[in-house]
ROFI-999781 format. One line per 4 residues: number of its first residue (from 1); their letters; for each residue x, y, z of C-alpha. Coordinates in Angstrom, 2 decimals. Example, Ala and Ser with C-alpha at 12.3 -4.5 7.8 and 13.67 -1.06 7.14 Angstrom:
<nodes>
1) as) 12.30:-4.50:7.80 | 13.67:-1.06:7.14;
</nodes>
This chain:
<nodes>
1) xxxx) -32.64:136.69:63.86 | -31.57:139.95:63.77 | -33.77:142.87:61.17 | -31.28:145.13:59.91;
5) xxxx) -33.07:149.14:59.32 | -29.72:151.31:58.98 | -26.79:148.54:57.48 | -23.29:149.20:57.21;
9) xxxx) -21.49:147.22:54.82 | -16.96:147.21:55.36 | -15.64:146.29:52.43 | -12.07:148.07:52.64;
13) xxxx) -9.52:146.35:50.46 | -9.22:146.41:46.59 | -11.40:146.24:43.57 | -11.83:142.58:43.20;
17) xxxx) -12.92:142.51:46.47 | -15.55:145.12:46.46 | -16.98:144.13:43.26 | -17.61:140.45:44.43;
21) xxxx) -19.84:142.18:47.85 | -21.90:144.93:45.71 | -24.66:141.59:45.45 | -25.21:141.98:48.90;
25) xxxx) -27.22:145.02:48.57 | -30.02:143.83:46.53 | -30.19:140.32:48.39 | -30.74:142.62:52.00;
29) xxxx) -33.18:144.68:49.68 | -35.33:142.19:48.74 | -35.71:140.54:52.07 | -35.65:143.75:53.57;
33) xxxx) -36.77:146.42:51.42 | -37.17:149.45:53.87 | -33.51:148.65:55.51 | -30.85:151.77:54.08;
37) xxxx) -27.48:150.19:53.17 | -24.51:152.23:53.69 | -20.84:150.87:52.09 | -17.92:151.81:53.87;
41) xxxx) -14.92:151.99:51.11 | -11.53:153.23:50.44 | -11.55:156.28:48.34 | -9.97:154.38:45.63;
45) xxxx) -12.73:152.11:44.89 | -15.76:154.18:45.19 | -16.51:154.40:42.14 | -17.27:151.27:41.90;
49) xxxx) -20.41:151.63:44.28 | -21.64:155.11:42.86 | -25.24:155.28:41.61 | -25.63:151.60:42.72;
53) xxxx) -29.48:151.14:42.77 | -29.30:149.06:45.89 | -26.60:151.30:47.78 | -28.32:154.85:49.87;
57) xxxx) -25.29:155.40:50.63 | -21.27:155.72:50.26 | -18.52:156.77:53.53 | -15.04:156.84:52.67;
61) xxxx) -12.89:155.27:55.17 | -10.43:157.68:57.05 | -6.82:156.57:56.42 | -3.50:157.88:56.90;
65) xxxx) -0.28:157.08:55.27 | -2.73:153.82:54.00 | -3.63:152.65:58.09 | -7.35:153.79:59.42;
69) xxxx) -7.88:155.92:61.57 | -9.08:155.09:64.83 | -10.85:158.02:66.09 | -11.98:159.96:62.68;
73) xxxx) -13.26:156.50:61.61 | -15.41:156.03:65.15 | -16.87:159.29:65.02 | -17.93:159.47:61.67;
77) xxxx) -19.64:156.17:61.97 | -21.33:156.82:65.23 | -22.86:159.82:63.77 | -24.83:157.48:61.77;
81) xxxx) -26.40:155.84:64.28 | -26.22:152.28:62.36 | -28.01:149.09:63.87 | -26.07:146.21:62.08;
85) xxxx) -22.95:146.23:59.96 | -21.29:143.27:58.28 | -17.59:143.35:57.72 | -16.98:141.32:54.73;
89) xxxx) -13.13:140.70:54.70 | -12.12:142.13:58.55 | -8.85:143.44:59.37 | -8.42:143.98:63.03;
93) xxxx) -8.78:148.02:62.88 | -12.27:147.76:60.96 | -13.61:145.45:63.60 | -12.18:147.67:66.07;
97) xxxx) -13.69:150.07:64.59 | -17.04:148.83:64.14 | -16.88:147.98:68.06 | -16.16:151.32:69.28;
101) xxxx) -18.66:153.05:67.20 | -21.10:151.54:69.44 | -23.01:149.14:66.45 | -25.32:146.80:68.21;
105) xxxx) -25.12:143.74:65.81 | -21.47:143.07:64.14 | -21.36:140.26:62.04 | -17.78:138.66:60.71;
109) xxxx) -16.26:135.35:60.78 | -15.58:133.51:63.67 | -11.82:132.63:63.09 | -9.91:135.76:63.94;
113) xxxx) -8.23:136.09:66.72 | -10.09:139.66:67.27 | -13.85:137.66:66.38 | -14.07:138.55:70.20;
117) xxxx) -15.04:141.71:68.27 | -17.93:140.61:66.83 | -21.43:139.46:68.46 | -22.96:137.09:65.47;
121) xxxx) -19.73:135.28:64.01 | -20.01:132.83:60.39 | -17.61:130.17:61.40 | -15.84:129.64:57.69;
125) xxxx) -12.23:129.17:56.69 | -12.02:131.12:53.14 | -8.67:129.48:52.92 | -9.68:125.90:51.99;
129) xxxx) -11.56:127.64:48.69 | -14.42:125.12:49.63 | -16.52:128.68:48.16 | -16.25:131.22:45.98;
133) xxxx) -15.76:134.24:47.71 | -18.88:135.80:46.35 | -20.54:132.92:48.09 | -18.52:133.32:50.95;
137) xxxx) -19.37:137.27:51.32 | -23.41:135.82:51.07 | -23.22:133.62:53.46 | -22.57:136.64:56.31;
141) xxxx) -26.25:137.32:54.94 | -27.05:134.09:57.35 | -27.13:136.47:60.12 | -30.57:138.32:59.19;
145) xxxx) -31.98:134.80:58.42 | -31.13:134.84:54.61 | -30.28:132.25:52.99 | -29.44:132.71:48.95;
149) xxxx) -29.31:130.19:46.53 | -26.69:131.80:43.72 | -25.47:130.86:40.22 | -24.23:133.01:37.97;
153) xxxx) -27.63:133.90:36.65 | -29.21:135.28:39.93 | -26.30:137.03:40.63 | -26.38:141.11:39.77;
157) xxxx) -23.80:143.49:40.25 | -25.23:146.91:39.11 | -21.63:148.36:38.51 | -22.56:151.30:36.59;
161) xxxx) -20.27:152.99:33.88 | -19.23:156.29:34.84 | -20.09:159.07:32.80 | -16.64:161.24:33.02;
165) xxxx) -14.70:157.87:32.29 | -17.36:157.23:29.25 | -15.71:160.45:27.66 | -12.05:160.41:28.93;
169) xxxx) -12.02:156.17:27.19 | -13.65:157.76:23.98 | -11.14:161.03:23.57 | -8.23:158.50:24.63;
173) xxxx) -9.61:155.95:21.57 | -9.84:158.83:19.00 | -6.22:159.91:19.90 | -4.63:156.65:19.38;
177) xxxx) -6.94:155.98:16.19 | -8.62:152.67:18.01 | -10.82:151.58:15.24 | -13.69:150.98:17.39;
181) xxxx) -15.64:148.96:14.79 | -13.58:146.11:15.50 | -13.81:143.83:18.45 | -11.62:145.35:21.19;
185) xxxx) -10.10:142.82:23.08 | -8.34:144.09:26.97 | -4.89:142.20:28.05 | -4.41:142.43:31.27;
189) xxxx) -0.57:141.59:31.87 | -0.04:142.49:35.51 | -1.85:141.38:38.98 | -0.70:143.09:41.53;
193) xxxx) 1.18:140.24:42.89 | -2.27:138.96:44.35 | -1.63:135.81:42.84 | 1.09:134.00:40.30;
197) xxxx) 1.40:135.33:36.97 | 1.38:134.13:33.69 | 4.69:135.14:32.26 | 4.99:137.76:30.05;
201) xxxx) 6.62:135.43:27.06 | 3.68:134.24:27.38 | 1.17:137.02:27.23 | 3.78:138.25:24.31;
205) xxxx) 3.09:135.12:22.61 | -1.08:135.24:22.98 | 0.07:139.00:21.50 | 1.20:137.82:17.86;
209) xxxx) -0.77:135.10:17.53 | -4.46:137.36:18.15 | -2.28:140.09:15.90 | -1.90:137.32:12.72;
213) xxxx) -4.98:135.74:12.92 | -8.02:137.99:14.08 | -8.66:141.55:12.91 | -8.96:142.91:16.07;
217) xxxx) -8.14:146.18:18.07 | -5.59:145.02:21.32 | -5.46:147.20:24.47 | -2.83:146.63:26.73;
221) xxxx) -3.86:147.81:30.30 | -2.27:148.01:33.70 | -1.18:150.53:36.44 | 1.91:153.20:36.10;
225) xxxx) 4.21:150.93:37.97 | 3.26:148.39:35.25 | 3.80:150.37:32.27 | 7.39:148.97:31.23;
229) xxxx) 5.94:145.25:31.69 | 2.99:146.55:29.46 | 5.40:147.59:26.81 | 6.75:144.49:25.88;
233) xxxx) 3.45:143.71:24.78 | 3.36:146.55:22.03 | 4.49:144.53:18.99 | 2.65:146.90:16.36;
237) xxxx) 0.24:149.41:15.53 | -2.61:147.28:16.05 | -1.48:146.67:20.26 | -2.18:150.00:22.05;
241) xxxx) -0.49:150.18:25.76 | -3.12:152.08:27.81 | -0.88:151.46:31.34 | -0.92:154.22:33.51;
245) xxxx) -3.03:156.76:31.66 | -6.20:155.31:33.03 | -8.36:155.77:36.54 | -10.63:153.61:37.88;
249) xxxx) -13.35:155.18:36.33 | -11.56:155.41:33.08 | -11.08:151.38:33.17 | -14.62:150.65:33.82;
253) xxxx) -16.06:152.76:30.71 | -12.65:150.94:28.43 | -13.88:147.39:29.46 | -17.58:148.12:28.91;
257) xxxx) -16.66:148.63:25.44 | -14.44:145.73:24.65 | -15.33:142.24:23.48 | -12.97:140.26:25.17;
261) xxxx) -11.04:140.78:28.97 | -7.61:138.84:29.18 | -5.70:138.71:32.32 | -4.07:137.08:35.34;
265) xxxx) -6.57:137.22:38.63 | -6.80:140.78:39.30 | -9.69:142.79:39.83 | -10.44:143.93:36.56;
269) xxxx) -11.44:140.82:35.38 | -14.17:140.87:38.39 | -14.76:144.29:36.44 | -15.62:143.04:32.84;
273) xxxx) -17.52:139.94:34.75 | -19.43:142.73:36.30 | -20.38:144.17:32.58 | -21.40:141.16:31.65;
277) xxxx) -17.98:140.63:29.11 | -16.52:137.41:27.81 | -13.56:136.85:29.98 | -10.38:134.39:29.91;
281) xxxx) -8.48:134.05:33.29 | -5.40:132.43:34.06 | -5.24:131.14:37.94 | -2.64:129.08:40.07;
285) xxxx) -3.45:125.96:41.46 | -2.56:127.02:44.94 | -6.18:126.83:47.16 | -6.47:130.27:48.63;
289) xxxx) -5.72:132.23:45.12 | -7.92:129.35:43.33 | -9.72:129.98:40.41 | -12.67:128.29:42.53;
293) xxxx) -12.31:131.01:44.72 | -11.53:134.33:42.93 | -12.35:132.96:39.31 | -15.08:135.35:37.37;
297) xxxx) -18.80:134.96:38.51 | -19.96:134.58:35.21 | -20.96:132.22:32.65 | -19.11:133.66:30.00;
301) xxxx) -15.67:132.90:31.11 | -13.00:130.38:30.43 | -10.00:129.49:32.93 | -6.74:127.97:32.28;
305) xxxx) -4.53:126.57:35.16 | -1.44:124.84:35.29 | -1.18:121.75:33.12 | 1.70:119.65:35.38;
309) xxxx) 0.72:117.31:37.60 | 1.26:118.77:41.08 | -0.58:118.83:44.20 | -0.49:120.75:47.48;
313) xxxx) 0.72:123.70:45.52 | 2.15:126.47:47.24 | 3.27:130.21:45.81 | 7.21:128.80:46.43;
317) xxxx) 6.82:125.40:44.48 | 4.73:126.95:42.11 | 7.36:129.57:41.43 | 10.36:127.03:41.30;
321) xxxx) 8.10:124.83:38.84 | 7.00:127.49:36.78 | 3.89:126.02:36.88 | 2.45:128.94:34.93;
325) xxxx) 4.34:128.74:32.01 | 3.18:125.51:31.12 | -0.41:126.74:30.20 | -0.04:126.47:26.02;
329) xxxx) -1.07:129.77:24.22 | -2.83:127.86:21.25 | -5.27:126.54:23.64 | -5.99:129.93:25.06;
333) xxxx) -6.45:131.37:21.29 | -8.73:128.74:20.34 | -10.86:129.80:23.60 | -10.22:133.78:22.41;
337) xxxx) -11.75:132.65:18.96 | -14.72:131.14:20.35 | -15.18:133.66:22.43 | -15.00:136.34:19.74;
341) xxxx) -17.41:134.36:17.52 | -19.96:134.29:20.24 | -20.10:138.44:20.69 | -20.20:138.39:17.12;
345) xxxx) -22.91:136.65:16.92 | -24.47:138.25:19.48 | -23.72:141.63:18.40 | -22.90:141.15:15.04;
349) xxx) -19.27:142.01:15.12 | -17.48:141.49:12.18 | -14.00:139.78:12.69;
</nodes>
């Protein structure tokens, strides 16, 4: 069993992603409370990790034109010195990486065809969604002779709100006259293309109906490239399109203050799960983009998935079926209302 002092963690893709390993820090913690954790990120996400209670520390991975760097990368990390590091979700260049900076004890999963790179390998296929992938990511932990019973109650994430996006979200609310006293409620059209979306007749449709029947304030969010797809969405004053004026940091403080967090699979919703916000999801059948894998770690979430009987779905037969489309809005508004009743309850919101 290996006893990890000076831990790098490689978690280099994109915000879902990161989000679903920040738990790792206080399991190692608690089994290991003198061991310093170190996250290796893209610049993009780090925010995400900032004034974590569990994290000592934060390196920005070296890139170029969006591909590591080899060298930069290696010497950076051998200036560290670390014992152990445990890339989460390897690409070859990370475990390359990790190799050449001399790290004694590399732990990934034993089905690459680069694993060679790695000395203690988890031998799991994340394809076959057996896990969720913040069980996945825990399972690594195996390694230093942890093994972590979760549920959605043990589980803490410790995403903090930042302070400069806690001011930007408030200025950006007083500008567009966002009456705050009502239950804000985030619709999240795009994904990425991480997965298969709900169609935006659809999304336009969930738009009116929460617009008729609940006095609510609607954010539409998304990234620049996004914005047109967001504006179909803006139906009247009470819709607000947010896409493209917002930064990470910006997003984080904007769902910490809404009720509600509508979207496709996309790693905001792994945000608002983080905050401990009702959630709604809409997920594919298809295994490896399941909502069993990538669904919200939370117990205050609901997901709805194609209602046609298919099986063995792939993203090309679930794109000829349009399997998303069949997913009825009334459902999902009923599941909006309950969910809006609860936080009201909670927090005595008045809708």
């Amino acid at each position: 069993m290996i006893e990890p002092k000076n831990l790098l963690i490689v978690r280099t893709d994109r915000i879902g992603d990161v989000i679903l390993s920040l738990p790792l820090a206080e399991i190692i913690k608690k089994h290991f409370p003198k061991c310093k954790i170190t996250y290796l990120l893209r610049d993009y996400t780090e925010c995400l990790a900032n004034n974590h209670p569990f994290i000592d520390q934060i390196i920005i991975l070296k890139e170029k034109s969006g591909k590591a760097l080899i060298n930069s990368n290696c010497h950076e990390l051998r200036k560290h010195k670390f014992d152990s590091s445990i890339i989460v979700y390897p690409t070859f260049l990370t475990a390359l990486i990790t190799f050449l900076s001399g790290i004694k004890n590399r732990i990934g999963t034993g089905y690459r065809w680069y694993s060679f790179l790695f000395n203690y390998k988890i031998f799991e296929h994340r394809k076959y969604a057996e896990k969720h992938e913040l069980e996945y990511n825990v399972n690594l932990l195996k390694a230093f002779g942890i093994n972590e019973e979760l549920n959605t109650n043990s589980i803490h994430f410790n995403l903090n709100v930042p302070a400069d996006g806690e001011f930007k979200v408030e200025k950006l609310l007083n500008e567009n006259r966002v009456d705050t006293r009502l239950p804000i409620i985030i619709i999240h059209p795009g994904s990425g293309g991480s997965a298969i979306d709900l169609p935006i007749a659809s999304f336009l449709e969930l738009v009116k109906i929460i617009s008729e029947k609940l006095k609510a304030a609607i954010i539409i969010t998304g990234s620049q490239s996004e914005k047109k797809l967001c504006d179909q969405l803006t139906i009247n004053n009470s819709v607000k399109n947010f896409a493209g004026m917002l930064r990470l940091s910006d997003l984080i403080a904007l769902i910490n203050k809404s009720s509600l967090f509508i979207s496709n699979s996309t790693g905001p919703i792994h945000i608002a799960a983080a905050l401990g916000k009702s959630t709604i999801g809409f997920y594919p059948k298809i295994l490896s983009c399941s909502a069993k894998r990538w669904g919200p770690y939370s117990n205050k979430t609901r997901i709805f998935i194609p209602t046609i009987d298919c099986k063995n779905c792939t993203r090309k037969q679930c794109e000829k079926l349009n399997c998303m489309n069949s997913i009825n809005m009334k459902d999902v508004f009923y599941e909006v209302q309950n969910l809006i009743n609860f936080n009201k309850n909670v927090g005595e919101i008045n809708v």
